[in-house]
N, C-alpha and C positions, 0 to 999 in steps of 0.2 A: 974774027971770032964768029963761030957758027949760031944762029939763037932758034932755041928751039920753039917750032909749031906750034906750044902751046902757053896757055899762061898759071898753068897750076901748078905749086910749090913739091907737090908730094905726089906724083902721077903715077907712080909704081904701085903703089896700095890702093887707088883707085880702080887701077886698072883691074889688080889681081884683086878684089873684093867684086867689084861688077860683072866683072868675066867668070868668076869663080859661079856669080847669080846667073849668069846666062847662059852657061853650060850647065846645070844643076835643071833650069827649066827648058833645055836642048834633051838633057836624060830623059827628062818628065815626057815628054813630047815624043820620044822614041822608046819609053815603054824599058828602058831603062835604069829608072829612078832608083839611088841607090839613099837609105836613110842618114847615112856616114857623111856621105859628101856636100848634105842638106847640112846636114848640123855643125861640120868646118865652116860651112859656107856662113850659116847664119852666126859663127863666133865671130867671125870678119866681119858681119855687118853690125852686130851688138860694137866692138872694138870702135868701130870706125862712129859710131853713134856716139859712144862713150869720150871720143878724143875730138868729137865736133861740139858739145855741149857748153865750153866751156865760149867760143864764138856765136852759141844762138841764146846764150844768157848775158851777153854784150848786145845782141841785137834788141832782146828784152827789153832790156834796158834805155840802149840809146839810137834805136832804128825804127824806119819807119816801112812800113808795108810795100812801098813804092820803091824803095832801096833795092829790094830784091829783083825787080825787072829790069833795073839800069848797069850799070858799070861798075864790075869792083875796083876800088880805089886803097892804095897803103893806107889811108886814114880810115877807111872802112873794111874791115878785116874779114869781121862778121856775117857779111853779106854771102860768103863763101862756104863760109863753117855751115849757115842755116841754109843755104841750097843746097846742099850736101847730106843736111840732115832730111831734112824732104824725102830728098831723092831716097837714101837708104832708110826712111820707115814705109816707103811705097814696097821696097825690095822687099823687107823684113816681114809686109803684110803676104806678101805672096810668098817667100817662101814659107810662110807660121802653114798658111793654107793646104800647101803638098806636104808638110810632117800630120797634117791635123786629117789630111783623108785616109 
């Protein structure tokens, strides 16, 4: 059995939500910028915000700051869901920025 290169459960949404931000500020950068494909883009990341909350209100709860630099573990779930979220309100600040100029 083949095992794949990575360890994230759901890598297709990922992918197409970060790509989807990194070609949106590819447009931006070539003067391109199209306000449509901001605002798909920023539904994917609201989505993905929205479907991570429910593991950084488990970290809330029962995690601790230091979790987040080490190793996700099956008993620690959350640690995944709140890097994730991180990550997509960093996105979500930069794209608010290219709709807000």
């Amino acid at each position: 059995m083949v095992r794949a290169p990575f360890n994230d459960p759901d890598p297709v949404s990922w992918v197409a939500v970060y790509g989807g931000a990194a070609l949106v500020a590819l447009s931006k950068a070539l003067g391109r910028y199209g306000e449509f494909r901001a605002a798909v883009t920023i539904g994917g990341v609201v989505a993905g915000l929205i479907y991570a909350v429910p593991g950084v209100l488990n970290f809330v709860d029962f995690g601790s700051f230091e979790e987040l630099f080490g190793d996700m573990t099956a008993s620690k779930p959350y640690v995944e869901s709140t890097r994730e979220f991180g990550g997509l309100m960093i996105v979500l600040v930069v794209l608010a920025s290219y709709v807000k100029r």
